[in-house]
C-alpha positions as CSV (number, residue, x, y, z in Angstrom):
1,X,0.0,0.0,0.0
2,X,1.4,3.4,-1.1
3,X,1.2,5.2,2.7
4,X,2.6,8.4,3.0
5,X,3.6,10.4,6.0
6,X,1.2,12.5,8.1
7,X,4.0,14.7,9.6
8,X,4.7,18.5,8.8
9,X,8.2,19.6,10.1
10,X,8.5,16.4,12.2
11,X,5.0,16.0,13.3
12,X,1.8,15.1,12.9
13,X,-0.5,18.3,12.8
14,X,-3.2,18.6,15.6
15,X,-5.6,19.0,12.8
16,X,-5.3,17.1,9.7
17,X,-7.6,16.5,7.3
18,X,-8.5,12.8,6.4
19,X,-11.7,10.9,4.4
20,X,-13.3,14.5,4.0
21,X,-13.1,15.9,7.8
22,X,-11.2,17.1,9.6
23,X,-10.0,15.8,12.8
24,X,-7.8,16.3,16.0
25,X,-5.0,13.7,16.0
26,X,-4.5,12.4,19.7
27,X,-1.2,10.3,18.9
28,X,2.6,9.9,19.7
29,X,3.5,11.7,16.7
30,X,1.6,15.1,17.6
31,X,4.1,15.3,20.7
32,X,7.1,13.8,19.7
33,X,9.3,13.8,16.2
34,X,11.0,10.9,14.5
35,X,7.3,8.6,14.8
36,X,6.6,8.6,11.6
37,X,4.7,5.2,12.2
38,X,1.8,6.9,14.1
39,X,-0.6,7.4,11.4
40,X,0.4,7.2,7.7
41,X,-2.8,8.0,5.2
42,X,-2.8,6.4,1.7
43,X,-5.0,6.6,-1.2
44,X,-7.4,4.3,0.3
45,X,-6.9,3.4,3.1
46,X,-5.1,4.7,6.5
47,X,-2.6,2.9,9.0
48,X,-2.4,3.4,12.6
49,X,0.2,2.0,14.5
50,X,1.5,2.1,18.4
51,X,4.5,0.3,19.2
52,X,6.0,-0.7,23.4
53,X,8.6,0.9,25.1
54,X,10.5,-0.4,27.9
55,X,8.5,0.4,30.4
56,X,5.5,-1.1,29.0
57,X,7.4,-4.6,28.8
58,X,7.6,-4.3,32.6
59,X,4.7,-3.0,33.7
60,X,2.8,-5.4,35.4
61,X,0.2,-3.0,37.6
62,X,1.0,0.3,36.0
63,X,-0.3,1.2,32.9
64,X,1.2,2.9,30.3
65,X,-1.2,4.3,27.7
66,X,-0.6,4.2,24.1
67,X,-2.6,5.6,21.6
68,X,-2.5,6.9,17.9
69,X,-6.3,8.0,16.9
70,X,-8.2,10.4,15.2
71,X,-11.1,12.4,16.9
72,X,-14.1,14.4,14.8
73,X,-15.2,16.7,17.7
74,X,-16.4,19.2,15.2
75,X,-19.3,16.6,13.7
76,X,-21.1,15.8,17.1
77,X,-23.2,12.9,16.3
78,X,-26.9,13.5,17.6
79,X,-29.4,11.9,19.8
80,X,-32.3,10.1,18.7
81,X,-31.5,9.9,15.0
82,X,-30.4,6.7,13.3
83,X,-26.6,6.8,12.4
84,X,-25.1,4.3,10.2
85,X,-21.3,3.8,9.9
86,X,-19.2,1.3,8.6
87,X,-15.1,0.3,8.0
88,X,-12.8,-2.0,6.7
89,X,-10.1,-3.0,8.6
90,X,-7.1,-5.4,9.2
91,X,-5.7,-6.2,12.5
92,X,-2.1,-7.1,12.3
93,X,-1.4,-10.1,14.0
94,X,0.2,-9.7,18.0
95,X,4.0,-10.4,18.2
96,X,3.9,-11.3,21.7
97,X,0.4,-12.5,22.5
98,X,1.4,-14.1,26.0
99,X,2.2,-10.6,26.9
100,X,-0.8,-9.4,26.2
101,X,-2.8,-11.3,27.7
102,X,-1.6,-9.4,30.9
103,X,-2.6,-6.4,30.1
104,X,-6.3,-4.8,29.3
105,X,-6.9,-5.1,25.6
106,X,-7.5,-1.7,23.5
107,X,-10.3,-0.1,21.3
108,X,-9.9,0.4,17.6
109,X,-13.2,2.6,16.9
110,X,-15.4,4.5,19.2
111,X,-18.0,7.0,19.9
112,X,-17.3,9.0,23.1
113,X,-19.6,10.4,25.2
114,X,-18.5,14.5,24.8
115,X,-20.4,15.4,28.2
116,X,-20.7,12.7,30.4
117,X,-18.4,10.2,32.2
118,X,-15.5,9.2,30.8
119,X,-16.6,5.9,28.3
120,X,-17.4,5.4,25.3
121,X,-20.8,4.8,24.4
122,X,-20.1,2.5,21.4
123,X,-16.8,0.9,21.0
124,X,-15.1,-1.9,18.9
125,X,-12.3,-3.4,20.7
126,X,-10.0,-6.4,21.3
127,X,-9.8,-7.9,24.5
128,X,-6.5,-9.0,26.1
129,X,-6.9,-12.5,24.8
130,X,-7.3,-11.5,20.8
131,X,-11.1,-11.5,20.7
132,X,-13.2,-8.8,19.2
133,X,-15.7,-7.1,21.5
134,X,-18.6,-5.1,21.0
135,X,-19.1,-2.9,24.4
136,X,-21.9,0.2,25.1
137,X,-22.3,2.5,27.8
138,X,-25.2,4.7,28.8
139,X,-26.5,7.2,31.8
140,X,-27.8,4.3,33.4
141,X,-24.7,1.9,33.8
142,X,-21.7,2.0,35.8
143,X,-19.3,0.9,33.4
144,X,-18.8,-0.7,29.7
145,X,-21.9,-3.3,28.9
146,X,-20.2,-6.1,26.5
147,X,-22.6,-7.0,23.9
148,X,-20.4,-9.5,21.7
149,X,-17.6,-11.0,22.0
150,X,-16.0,-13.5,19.7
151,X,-13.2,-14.8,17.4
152,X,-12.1,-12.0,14.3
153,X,-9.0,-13.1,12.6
154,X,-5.6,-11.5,12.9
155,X,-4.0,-10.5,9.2
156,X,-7.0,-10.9,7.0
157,X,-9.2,-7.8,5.8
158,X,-13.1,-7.8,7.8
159,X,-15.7,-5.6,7.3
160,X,-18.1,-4.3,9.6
161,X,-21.6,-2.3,9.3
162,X,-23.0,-0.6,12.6
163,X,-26.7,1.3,13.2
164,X,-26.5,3.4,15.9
165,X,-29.5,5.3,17.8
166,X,-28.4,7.4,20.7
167,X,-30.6,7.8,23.1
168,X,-29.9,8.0,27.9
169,X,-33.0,5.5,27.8
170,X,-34.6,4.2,24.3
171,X,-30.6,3.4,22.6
172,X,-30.3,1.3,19.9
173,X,-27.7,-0.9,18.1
174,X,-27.3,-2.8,15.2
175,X,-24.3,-4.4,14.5
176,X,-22.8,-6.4,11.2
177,X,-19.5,-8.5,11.1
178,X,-18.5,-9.3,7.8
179,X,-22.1,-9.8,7.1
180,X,-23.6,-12.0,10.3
181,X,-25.1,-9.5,12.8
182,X,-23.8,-9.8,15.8
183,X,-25.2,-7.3,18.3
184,X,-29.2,-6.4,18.1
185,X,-30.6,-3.8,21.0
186,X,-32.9,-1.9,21.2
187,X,-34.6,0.0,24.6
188,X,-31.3,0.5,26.5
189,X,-28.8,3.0,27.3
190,X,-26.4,4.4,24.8
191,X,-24.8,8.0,25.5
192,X,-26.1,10.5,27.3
193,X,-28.9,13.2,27.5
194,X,-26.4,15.7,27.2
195,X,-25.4,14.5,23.7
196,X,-22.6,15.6,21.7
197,X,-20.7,12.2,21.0
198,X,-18.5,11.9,18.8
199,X,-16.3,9.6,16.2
200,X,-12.6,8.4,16.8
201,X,-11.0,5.6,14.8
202,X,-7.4,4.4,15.6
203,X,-5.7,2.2,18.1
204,X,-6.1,3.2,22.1
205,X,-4.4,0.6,24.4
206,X,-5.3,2.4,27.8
207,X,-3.3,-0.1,29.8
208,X,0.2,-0.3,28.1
209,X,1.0,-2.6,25.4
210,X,3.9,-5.7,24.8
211,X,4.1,-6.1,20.9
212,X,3.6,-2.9,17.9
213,X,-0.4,-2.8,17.2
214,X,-1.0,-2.1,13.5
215,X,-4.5,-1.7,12.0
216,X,-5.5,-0.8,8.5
217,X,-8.3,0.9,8.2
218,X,-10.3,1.0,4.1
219,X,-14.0,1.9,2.9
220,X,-14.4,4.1,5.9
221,X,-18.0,5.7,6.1
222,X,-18.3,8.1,9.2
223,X,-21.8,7.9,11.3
224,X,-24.3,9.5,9.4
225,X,-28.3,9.1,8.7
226,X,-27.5,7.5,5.6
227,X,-28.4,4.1,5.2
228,X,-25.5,1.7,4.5
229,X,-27.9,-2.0,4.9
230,X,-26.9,-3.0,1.5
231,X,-23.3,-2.7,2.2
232,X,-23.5,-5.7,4.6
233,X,-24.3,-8.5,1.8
234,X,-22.3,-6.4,-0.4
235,X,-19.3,-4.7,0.8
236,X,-16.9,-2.9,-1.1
237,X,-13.5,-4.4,-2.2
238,X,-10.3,-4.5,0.1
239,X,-7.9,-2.2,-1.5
240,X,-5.6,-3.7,-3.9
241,X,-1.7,-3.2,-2.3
């Protein structure tokens, strides 16, 4: 894949413009120079990447937080309206899974609650043993609800289709994994009353990391009221490298 690099004078912009928005980039590479693996943008498709240091290796109780993402706070999603959204990606296999296994597991897509607590309300993840997870949070509960988790294979391209109804009480959620739902809710707590969610996509290991995560992301289609159901029996091609 023809990447290029996402740094300006040694770093990656605050703002940079990617998939038609524009977005805050919350990674390594906004802080320090010489990362040019952070993010790299292509034609296509997009890589994030977040690699260990040392003292990530030997954490055991400590974390250390790694994260390379993208955040859309200037398109706040809205409450009460169906949103559709929908990626590609590829998971690059773990180089050390025993390792981490010990630690928390990370999220690779997720809309945060912009006003209330500190979780998202929708994320995709990977839990600490390699399996994908499908978690929500509203008003009502005191921490991340898991709706779904299974095996997703490492190194292979996946596509995924999500409806999404914010809402403190009536939530709902929709879910598609490479064309088998997975996740169907409706009546429940997704976001808050206060609204203004919005979109990040990117890797966020919270609680430190052994091996380099690397995602590629293709196909991206940010939350929106437009209706994306014939994408799941028919979704677009993986990029060609």
């Amino acid at each position: 894949v023809d990447y290029h690099t996402s740094r300006v004078d040694g770093y990656t912009p605050e703002r940079i413009d990617w998939d038609g928005y524009r977005w805050s980039a919350d990674m390594g590479s906004t802080w320090n120079a010489g990362m040019d693996h952070c993010f790299r943008p292509g034609e296509d498709m997009a890589r994030f990447e977040i690699r260990p240091t040392p003292q990530d290796r030997a954490a055991k109780d400590s974390p250390n937080k790694r994260r390379s993402e993208l955040h859309c706070t200037r398109d706040r999603l809205p409450n009460d309206v169906p949103l559709w959204g929908a990626m590609s990606f590829n998971h690059h296999r773990w180089a050390d899974p025993e390792g981490m296994a010990r630690g928390w597991g990370g999220v690779h897509g997720q809309v945060h609650m912009g006003k209330f607590g500190g979780s998202p309300a929708l994320a995709f993840r990977r839990a600490r043993d390699g399996r994908f997870l499908v978690t929500t949070r509203g008003e009502a509960d005191e921490g991340n609800q898991r709706r779904w988790a299974g095996p997703v294979s490492f190194g292979q391209p996946h596509d995924l289709v999500y409806r999404l109804l914010l809402h403190p009480s009536q939530g709902e959620l929709d879910v598609w994994l490479d064309g088998q739902r997975v996740v169907s809710l409706a009546g429940t707590s997704i976001g808050s009353g206060q609204g203004g969610s919005y979109w990040c996509i990117g890797c966020y290991y919270s609680g430190g990391i052994s091996s380099p995560i690397v995602a590629d992301y293709a196909n991206h289609e940010f939350p929106s009221p437009r209706d994306l159901s014939a994408r799941i029996s028919a979704p677009p091609r993986w990029p060609a490298a």
